[in-house]
Rosetta silent file (secondary structure, phi, psi, omega in degrees, C-alpha in Angstrom):
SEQUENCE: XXXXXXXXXXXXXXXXXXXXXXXXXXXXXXXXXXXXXXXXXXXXXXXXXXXXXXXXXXXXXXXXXXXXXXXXXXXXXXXXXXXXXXXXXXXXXXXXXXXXXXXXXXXXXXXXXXXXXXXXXXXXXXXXXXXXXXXXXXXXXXXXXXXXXXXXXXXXXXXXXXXXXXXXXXXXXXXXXXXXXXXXXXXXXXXXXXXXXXXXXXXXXXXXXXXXXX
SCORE:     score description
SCORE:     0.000 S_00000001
   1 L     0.000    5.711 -174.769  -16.807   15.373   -5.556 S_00000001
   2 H   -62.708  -36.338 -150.847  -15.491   13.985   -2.043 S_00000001
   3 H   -77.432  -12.869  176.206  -11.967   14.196   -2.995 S_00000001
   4 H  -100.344   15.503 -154.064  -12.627   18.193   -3.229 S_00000001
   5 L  -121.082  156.946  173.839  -14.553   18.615   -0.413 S_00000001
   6 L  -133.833  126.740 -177.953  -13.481   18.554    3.295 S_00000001
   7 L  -118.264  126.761  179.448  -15.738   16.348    5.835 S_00000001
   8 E   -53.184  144.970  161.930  -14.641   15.796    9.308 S_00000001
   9 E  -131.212  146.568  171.785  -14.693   12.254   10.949 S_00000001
  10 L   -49.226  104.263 -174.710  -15.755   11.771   14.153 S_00000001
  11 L   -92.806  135.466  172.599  -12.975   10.422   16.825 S_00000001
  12 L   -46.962  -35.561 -174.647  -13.602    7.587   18.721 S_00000001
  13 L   164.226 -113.018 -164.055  -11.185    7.630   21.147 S_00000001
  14 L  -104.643   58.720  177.880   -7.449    7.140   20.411 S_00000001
  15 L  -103.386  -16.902  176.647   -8.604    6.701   16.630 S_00000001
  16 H   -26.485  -79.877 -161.952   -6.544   10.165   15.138 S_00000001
  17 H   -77.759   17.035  162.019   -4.554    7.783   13.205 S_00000001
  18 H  -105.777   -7.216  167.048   -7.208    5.731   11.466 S_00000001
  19 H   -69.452  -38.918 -163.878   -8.906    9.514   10.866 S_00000001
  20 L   -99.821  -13.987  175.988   -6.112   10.582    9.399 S_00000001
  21 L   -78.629  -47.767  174.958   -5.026    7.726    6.984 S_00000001
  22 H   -33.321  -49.499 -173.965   -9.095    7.633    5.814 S_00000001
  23 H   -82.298   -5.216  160.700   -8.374   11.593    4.638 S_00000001
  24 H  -111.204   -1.366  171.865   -6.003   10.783    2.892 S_00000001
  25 H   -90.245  -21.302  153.262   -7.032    7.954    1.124 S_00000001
  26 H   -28.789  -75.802 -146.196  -10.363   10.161    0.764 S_00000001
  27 L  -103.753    0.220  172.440   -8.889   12.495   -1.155 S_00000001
  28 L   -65.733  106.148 -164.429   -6.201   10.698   -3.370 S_00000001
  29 L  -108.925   24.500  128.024   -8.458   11.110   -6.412 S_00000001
  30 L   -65.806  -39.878  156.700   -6.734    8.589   -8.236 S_00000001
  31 L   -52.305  -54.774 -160.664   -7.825    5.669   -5.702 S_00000001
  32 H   -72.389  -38.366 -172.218  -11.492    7.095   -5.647 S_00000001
  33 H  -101.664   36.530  136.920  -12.074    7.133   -9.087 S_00000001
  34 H   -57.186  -77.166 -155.580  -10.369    4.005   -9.155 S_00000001
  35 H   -91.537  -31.047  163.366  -12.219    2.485   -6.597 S_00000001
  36 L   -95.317   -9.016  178.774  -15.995    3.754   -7.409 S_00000001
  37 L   -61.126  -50.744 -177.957  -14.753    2.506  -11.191 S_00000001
  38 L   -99.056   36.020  179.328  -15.075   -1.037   -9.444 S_00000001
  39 H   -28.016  -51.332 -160.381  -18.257   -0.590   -7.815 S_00000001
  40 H  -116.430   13.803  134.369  -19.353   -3.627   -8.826 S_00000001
  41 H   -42.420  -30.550 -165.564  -16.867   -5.876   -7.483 S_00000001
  42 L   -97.424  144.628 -179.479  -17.790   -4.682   -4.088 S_00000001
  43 L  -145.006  175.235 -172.552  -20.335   -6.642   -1.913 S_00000001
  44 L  -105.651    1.506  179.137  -20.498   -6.548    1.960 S_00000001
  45 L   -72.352  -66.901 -169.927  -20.196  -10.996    1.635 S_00000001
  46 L   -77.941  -10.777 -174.723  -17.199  -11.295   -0.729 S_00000001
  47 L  -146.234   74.754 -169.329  -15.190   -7.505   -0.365 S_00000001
  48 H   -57.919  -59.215 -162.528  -16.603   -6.916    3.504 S_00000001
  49 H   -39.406  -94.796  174.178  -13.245   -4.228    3.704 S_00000001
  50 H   -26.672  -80.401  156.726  -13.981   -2.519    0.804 S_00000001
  51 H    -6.849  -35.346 -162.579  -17.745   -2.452    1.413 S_00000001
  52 H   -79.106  -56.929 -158.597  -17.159   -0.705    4.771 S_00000001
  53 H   -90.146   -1.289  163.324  -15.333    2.032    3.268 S_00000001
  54 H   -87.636  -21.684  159.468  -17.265    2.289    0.127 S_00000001
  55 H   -48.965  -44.977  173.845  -20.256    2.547    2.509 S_00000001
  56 H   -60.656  -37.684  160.983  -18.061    5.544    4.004 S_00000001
  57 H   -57.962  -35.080  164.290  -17.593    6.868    1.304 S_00000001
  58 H   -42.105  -44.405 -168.677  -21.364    6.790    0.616 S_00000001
  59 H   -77.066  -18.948 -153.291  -21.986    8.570    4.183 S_00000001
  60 H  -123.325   14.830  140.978  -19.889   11.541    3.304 S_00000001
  61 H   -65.314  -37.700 -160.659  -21.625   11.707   -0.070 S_00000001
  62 H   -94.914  -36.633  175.549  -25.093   12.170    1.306 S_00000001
  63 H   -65.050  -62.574  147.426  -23.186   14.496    3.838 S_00000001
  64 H    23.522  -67.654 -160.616  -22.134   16.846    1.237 S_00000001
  65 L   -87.734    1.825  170.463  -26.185   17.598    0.366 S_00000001
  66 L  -107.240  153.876 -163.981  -26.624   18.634    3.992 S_00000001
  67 L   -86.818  -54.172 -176.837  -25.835   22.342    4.948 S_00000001
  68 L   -54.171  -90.367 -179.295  -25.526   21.788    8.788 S_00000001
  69 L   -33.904  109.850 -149.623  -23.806   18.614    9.636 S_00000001
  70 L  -139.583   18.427  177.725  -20.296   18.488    7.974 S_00000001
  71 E  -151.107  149.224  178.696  -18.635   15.282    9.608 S_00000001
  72 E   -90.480  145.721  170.428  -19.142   11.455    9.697 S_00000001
  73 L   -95.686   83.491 -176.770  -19.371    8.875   12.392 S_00000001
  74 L   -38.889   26.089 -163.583  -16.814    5.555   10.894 S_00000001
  75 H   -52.738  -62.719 -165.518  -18.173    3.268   13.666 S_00000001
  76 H   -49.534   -1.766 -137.691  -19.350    0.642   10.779 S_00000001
  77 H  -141.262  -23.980  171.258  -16.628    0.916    8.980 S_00000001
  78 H   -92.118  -54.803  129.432  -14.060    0.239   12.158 S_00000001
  79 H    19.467  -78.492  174.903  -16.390   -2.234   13.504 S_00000001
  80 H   -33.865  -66.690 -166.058  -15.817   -4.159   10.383 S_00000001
  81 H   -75.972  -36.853  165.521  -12.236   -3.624   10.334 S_00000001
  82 H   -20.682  -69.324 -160.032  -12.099   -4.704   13.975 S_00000001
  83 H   -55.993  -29.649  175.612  -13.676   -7.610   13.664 S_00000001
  84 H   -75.673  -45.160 -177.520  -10.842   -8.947   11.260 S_00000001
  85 L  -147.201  101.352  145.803   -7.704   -7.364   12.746 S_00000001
  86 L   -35.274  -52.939  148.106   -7.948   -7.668   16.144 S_00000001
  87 L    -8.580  -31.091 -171.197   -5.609   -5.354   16.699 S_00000001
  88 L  -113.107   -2.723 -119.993   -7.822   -2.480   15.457 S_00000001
  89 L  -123.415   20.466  178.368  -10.443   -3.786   16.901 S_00000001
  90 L  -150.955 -138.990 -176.018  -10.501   -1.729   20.196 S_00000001
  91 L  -124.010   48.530 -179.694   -9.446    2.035   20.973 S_00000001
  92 L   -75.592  173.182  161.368   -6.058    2.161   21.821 S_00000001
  93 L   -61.664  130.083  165.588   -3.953    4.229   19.937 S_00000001
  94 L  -165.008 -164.443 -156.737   -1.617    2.525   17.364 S_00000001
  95 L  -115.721  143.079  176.797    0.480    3.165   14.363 S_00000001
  96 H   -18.504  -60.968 -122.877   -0.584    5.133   10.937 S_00000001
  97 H   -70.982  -63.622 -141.734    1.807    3.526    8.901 S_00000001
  98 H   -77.273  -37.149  167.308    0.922   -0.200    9.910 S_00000001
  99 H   -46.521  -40.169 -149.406   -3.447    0.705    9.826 S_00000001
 100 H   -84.397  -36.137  165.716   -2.825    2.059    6.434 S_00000001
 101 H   -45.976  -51.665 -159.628   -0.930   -1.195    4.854 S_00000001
 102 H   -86.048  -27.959  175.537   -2.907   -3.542    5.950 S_00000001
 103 H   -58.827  -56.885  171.087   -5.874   -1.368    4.866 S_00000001
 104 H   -55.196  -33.482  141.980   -4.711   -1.330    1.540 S_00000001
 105 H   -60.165  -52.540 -176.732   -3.563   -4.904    1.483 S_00000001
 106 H   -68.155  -19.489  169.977   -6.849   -5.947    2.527 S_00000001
 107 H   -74.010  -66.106 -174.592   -8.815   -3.898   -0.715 S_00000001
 108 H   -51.801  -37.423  173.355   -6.390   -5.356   -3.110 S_00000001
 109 H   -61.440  -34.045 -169.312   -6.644   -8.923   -1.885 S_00000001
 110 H   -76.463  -32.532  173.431  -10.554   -8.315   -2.017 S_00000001
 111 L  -101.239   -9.714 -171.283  -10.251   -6.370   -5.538 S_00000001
 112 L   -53.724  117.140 -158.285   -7.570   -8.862   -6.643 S_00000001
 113 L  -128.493   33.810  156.279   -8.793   -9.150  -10.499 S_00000001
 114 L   -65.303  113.770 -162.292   -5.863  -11.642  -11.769 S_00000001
 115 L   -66.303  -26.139 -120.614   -7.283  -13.918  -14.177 S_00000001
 116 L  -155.433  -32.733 -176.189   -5.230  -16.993  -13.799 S_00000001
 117 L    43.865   60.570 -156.184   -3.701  -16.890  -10.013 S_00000001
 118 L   -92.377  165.446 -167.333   -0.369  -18.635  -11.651 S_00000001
 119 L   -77.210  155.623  161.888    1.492  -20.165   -8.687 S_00000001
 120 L   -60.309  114.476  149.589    4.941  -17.822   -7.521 S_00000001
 121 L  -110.533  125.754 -172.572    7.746  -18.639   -9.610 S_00000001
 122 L   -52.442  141.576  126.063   11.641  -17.473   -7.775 S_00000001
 123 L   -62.496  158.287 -175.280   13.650  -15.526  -10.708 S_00000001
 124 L  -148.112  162.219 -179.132   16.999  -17.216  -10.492 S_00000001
 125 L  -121.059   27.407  158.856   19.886  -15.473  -11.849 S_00000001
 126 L   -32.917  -63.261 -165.366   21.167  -18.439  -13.779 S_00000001
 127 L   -93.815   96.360  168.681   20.682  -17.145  -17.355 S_00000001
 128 L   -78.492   27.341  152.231   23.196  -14.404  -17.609 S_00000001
 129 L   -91.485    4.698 -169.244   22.047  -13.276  -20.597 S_00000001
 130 L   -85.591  122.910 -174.310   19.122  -11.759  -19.451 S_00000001
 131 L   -96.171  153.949  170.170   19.960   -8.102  -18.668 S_00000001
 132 H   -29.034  -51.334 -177.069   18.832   -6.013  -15.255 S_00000001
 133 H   -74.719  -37.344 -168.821   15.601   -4.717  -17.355 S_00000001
 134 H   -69.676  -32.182 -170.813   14.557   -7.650  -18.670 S_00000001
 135 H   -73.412  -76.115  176.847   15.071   -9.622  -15.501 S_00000001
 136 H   -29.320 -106.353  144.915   12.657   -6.548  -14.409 S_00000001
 137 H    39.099  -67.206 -158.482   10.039   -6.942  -16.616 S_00000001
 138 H  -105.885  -28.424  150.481    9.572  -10.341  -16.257 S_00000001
 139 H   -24.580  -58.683 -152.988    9.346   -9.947  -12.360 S_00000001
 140 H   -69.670  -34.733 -166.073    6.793   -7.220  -12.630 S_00000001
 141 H   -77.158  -15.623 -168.496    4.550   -9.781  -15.407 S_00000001
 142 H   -85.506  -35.470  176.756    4.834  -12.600  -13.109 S_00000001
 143 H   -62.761   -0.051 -149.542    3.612  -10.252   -9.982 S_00000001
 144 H  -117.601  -57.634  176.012    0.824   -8.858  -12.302 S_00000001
 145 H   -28.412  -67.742 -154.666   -0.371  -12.863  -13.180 S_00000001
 146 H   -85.597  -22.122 -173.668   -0.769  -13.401   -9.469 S_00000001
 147 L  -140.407  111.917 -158.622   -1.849   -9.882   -8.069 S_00000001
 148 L  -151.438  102.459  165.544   -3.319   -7.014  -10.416 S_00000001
 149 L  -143.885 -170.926 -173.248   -5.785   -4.505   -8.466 S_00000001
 150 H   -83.116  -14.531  169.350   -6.220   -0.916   -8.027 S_00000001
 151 H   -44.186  -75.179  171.498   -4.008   -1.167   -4.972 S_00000001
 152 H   -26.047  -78.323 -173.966   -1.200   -2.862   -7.316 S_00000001
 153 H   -38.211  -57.523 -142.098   -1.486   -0.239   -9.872 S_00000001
 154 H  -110.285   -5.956 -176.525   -1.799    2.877   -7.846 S_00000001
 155 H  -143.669   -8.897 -177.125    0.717    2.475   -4.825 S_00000001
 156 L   -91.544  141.570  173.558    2.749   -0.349   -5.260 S_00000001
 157 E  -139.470  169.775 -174.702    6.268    0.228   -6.523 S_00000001
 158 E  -125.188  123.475  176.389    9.354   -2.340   -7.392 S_00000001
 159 E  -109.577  153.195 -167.628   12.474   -2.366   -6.118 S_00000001
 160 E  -128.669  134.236 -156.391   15.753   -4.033   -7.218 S_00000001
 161 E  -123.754   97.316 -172.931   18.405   -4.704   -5.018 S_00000001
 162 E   -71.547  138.400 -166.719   21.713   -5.361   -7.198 S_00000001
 163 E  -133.828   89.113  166.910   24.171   -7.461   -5.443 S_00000001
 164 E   -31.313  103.938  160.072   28.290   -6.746   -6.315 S_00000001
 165 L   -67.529 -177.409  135.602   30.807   -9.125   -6.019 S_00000001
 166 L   -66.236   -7.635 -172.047   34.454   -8.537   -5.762 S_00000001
 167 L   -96.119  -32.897 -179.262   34.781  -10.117   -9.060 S_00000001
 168 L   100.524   11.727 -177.880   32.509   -7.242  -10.670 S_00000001
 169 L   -78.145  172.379  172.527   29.959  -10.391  -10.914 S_00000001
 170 E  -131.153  143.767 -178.893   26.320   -9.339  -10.619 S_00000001
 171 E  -145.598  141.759 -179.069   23.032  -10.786   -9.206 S_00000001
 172 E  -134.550  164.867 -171.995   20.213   -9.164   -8.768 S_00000001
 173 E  -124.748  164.105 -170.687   17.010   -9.716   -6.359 S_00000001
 174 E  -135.902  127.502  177.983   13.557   -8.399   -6.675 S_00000001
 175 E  -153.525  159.431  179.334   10.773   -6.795   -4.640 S_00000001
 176 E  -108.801  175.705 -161.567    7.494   -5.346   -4.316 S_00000001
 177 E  -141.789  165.787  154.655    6.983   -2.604   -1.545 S_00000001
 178 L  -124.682   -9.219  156.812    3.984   -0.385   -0.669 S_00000001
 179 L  -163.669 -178.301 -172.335    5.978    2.297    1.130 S_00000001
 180 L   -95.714  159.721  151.980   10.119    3.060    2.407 S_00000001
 181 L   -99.733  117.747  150.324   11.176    2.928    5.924 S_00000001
 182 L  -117.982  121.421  160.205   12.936    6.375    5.684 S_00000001
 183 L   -60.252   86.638 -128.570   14.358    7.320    8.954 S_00000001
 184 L  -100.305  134.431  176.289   13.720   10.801    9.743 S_00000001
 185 L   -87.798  120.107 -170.148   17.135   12.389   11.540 S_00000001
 186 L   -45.871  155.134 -172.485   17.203   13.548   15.337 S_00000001
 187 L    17.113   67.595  154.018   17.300   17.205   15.687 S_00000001
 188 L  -149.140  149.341 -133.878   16.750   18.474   12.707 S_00000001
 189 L   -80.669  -69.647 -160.279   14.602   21.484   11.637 S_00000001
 190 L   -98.482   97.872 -160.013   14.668   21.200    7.885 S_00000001
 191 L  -105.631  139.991  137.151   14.326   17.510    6.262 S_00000001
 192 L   -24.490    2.341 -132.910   14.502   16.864    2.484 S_00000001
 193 L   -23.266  -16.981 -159.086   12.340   13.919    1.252 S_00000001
 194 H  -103.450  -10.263  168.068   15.106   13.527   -1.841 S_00000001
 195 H   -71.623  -55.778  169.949   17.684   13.641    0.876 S_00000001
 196 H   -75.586   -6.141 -178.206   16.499   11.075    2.403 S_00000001
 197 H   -70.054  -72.731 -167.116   15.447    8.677   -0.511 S_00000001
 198 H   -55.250   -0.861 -160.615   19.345    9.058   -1.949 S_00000001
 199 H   -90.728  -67.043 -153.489   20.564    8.249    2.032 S_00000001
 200 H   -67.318  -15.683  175.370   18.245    4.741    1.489 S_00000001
 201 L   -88.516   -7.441 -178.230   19.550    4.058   -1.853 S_00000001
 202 L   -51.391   88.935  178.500   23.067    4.273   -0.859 S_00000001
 203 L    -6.767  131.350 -160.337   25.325    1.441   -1.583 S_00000001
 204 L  -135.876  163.622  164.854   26.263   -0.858    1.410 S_00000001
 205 L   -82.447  137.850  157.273   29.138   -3.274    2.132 S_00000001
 206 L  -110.639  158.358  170.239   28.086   -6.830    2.957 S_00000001
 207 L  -122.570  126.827  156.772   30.544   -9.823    4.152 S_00000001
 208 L  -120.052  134.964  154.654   28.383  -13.169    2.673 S_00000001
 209 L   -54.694  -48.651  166.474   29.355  -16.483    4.024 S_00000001
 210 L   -55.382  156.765  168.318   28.371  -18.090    1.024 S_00000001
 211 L   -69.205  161.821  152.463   30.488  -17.971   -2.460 S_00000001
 212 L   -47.306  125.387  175.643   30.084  -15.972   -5.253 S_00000001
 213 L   -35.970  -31.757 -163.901   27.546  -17.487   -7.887 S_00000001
 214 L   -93.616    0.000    0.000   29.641  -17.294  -10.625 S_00000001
């Protein structure tokens, strides 16, 4: 019931934006019942990250059943993350975006439940018979071989970056992201999200030094 409930966390110092990624990764109630599904992956030797914050999660279960008290303190659970990524590891201020990747990166490596760990093989765009989906596809199975967690599943998305000639030949490259850099526009009131998505998808000129492939 956490993801319906709202519990306070305690700030540290300059910590707002490790408060504020936590609530929302709280309450994403696809992750949590994700992430208590694989309960018994987590240990505090072999999945320390994950342990901290399933421990957190723990604390603001047991808060829940109290009437007074309605907020947690995350010492243990920064402490932890500290200790790993320096970076985090003292109270300056520093940014959301960059806490919440590496947070997320660090559960999936830790949760990583790929049977086989086949070594990275490059797509090459040799075999032009292969069409743009297939080419997809086969990207996504070879990413899934080496990295398959709830991370993977629930936030990762793949983008394909098509590459034009002058000829009309095509090549295409492949990648996996966990969020956009979308570039929010100076003085303005009223922003879009779908405005800005089609601005980042927007077709670009390149001059390549190199030849065409074909």
């Amino acid at each position: 019931n956490i993801i319906y409930k709202e519990v306070g966390i305690i700030n540290l110092g300059n910590t707002c934006f490790i408060n504020s990624c936590l609530q929302v990764l709280i309450h994403c109630h696809l992750f949590i019942y994700s992430f208590f599904n694989k309960h018994q992956l987590i240990n505090k030797k072999n999945t320390p990250i994950s342990y901290a914050f399933f421990e957190l999660c723990k604390d603001i279960m047991e808060i829940l059943d109290q009437k007074e008290k309605k907020y947690i303190d995350i010492s243990s659970f920064k402490n932890e993350f500290g200790s790993k990524h320096s970076i985090f590891g003292g109270y300056l201020q520093n940014a959301s975006q960059e806490f919440f990747r590496v947070l997320l990166e660090d559960i999936s490596t830790e949760l990583n439940e790929a049977n086989n760990k086949a070594v990275y093989r490059a797509l090459t765009n040799s075999d032009t018979t292969k069409t743009k989906q297939f080419r997809d596809i086969e990207f996504d199975k070879n990413f899934s071989e080496r990295e398959k967690s709830i991370v993977t599943d629930l936030f990762y998305a793949q983008l394909i970056t098509t590459f034009t000639c002058q000829c009309t030949h095509n090549t295409y490259s492949f990648q996996k992201i966990l969020d956009f850099p979308l570039l929010l526009p100076q003085n303005k009131s009223n922003v879009n999200i779908n405005d800005l998505l089609i601005k980042y998808f927007q077709p670009e000129i390149i001059d390549f030094e190199r030849k065409c492939e074909k």
